[in-house]
C-alpha positions in Angstrom: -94.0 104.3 184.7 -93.6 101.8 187.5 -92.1 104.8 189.8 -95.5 106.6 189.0 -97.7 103.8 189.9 -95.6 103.4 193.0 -95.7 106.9 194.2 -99.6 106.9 193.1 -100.4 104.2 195.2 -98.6 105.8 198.2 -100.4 108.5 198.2 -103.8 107.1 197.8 -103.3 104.6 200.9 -102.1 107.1 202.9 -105.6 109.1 202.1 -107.6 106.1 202.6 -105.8 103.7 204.8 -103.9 106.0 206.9 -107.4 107.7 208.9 -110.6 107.1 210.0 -114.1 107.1 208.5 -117.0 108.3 210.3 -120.3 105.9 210.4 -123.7 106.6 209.7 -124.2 106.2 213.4 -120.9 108.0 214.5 -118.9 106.3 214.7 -115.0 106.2 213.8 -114.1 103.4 211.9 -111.0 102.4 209.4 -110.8 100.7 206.5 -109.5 96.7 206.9 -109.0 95.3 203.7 -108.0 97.0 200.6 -107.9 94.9 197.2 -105.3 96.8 194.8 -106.0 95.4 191.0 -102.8 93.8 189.6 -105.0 92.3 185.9 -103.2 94.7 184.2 -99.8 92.8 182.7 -97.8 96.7 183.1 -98.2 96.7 186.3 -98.4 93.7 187.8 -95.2 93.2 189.3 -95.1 97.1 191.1 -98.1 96.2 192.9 -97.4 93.1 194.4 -93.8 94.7 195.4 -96.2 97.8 196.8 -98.5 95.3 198.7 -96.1 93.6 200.4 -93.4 96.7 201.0 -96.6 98.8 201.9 -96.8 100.3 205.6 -100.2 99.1 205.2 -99.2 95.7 203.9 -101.3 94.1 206.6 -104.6 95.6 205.1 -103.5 95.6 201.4 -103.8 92.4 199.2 -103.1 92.2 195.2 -106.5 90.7 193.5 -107.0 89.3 189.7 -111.0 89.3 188.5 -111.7 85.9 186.9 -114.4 86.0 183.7 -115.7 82.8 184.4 -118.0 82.2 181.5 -120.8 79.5 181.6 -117.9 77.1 179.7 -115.6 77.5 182.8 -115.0 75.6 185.6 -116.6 77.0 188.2 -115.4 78.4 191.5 -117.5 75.9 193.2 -115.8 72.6 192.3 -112.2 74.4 192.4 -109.6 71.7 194.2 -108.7 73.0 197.2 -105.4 73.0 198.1 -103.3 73.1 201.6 -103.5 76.3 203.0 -105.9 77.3 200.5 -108.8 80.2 201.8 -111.8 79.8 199.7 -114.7 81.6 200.2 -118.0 82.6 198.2 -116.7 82.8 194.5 -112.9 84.3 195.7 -110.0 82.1 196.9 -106.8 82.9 198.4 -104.4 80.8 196.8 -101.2 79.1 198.4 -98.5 81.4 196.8 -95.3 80.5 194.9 -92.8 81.8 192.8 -90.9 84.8 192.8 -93.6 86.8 194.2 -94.3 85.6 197.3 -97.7 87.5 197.7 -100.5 86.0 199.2 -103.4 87.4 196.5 -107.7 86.8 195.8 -109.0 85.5 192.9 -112.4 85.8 191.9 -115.5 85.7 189.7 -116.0 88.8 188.3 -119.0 87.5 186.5 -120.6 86.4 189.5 -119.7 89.1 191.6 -121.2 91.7 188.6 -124.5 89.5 189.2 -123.8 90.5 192.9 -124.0 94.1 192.9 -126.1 94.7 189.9 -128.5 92.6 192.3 -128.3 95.1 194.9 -128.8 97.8 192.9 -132.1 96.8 191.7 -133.4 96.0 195.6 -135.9 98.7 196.8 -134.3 101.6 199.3 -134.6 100.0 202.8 -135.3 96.3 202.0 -132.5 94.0 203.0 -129.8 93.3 201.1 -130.1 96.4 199.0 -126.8 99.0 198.1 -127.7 102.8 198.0 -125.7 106.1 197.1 -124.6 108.9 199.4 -126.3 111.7 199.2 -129.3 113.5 197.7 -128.2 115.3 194.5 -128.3 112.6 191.4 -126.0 114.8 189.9 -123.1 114.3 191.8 -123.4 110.3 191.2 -123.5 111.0 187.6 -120.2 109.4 186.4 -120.5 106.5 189.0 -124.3 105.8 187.2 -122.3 106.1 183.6 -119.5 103.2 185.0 -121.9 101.0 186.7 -124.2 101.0 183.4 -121.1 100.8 181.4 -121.9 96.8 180.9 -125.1 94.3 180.2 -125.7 90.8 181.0 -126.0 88.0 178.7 -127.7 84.9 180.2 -125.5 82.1 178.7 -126.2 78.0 179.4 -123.1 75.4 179.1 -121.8 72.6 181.2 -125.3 72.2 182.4 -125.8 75.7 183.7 -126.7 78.8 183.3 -125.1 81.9 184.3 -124.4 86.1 183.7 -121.8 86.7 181.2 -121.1 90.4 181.7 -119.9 92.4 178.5 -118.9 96.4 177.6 -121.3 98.3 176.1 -120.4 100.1 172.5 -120.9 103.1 173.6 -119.4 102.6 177.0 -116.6 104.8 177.8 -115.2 103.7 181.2 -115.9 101.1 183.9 -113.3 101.2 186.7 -115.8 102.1 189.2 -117.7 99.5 188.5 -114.7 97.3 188.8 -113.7 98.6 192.2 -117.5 98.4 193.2 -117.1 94.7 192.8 -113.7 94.9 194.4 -114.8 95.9 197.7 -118.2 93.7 197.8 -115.1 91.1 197.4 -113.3 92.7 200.4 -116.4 92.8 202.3 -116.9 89.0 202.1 -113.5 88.1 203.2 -113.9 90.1 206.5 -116.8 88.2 207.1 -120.0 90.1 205.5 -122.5 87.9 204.5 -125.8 88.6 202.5 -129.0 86.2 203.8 -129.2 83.4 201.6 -126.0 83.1 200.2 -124.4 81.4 202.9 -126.4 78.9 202.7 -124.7 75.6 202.2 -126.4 72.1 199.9 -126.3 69.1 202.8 -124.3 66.3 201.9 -126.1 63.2 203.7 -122.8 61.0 205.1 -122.8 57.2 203.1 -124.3 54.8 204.6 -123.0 50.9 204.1 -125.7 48.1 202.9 -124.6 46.2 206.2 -125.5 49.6 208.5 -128.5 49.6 206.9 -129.4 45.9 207.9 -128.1 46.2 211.3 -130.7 49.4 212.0 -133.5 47.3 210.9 -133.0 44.2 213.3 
């Protein structure tokens, strides 16, 4: 099997990565960061060695989604570490061990939140994620996989935040996964939606003496 996910991946990089895209405006554009999911325990190991054996290894990058429930320690008060990238609900952690990969983590919760968020945003307001084309039909299985799961508002460690969860009835939702995968790719290249880079200012302390001194 690993041989088959190996070849696999090949080939789809080399549809994806290796060429140009064209722009709404026109123009030619290719693809600079792919996130390759390496959750599944099978396959783990093949796609870290494909990542970093890759001739696109400089665009390719192994990610794990995190379900970081409203019990978990968010992604905001993670310790950072020495040569550490953090970013809005990912990180890049400082690799060891045998794998030697530098990989994202993130909040898949979060990042759910995210797109289903821009989904629901009118056609032409800012911030909002639309579909190609004009026949509904053709988006058919893409509706089914981005429907595929529903929210549950939970509260804990004095918070309260989207726990995302399968449906029943729900078949399939790996397009939903690799929807949330590349809104993850698009904030490490540097996209950023208004309003979420904005940052809580920490005033600097202030000593009791400073304080006397400014009022002589």
């Amino acid at each position: 099997m690993r041989g088959a996910v190996y070849a696999a991946l090949e080939r789809l990089t080399e549809a994806t990565l290796g060429r140009e895209w064209r722009r709404d405006d026109g123009a030619m554009v290719r693809i600079d960061r792919c996130l390759i999911d390496a959750n599944w325990g099978q396959s783990s190991d093949v796609v870290y060695q494909f990542c970093r054996q890759s001739t696109f290894s400089g665009v390719l990058l192994p990610s794990h989604g995190r379900y970081v429930g409203a019990s978990s320690v968010p992604f905001s008060e993670y310790k950072r570490k020495r040569g550490d990238r953090v970013g809005l609900n990912w990180r890049i952690p400082v690799v060891t061990g045998k794998r030697a990969v530098r990989h994202v983590v993130f909040d898949t919760n979060y990042w759910k939140s995210f797109i289903q968020a821009r989904l629901a945003v009118p056609m032409g307001d800012p911030g909002s994620l639309s579909l190609f084309g004009h026949k509904p039909e053709r988006q058919q299985l893409l509706a089914e996989h981005l429907t595929a799961e529903y929210r549950v508002k939970t509260q804990g460690r004095g918070r309260t935040v989207d726990e995302w969860k399968l449906r029943a009835q729900a078949i399939d939702n790996h397009w939903l996964d690799g929807l949330v995968g590349s809104a993850v790719a698009a904030s490490m290249q540097g996209a950023v939606l208004f309003g979420t880079d904005v940052r809580p200012v920490t005033r600097p302390r202030v000593r009791l003496s400073q304080l006397q001194r400014a009022k002589r």
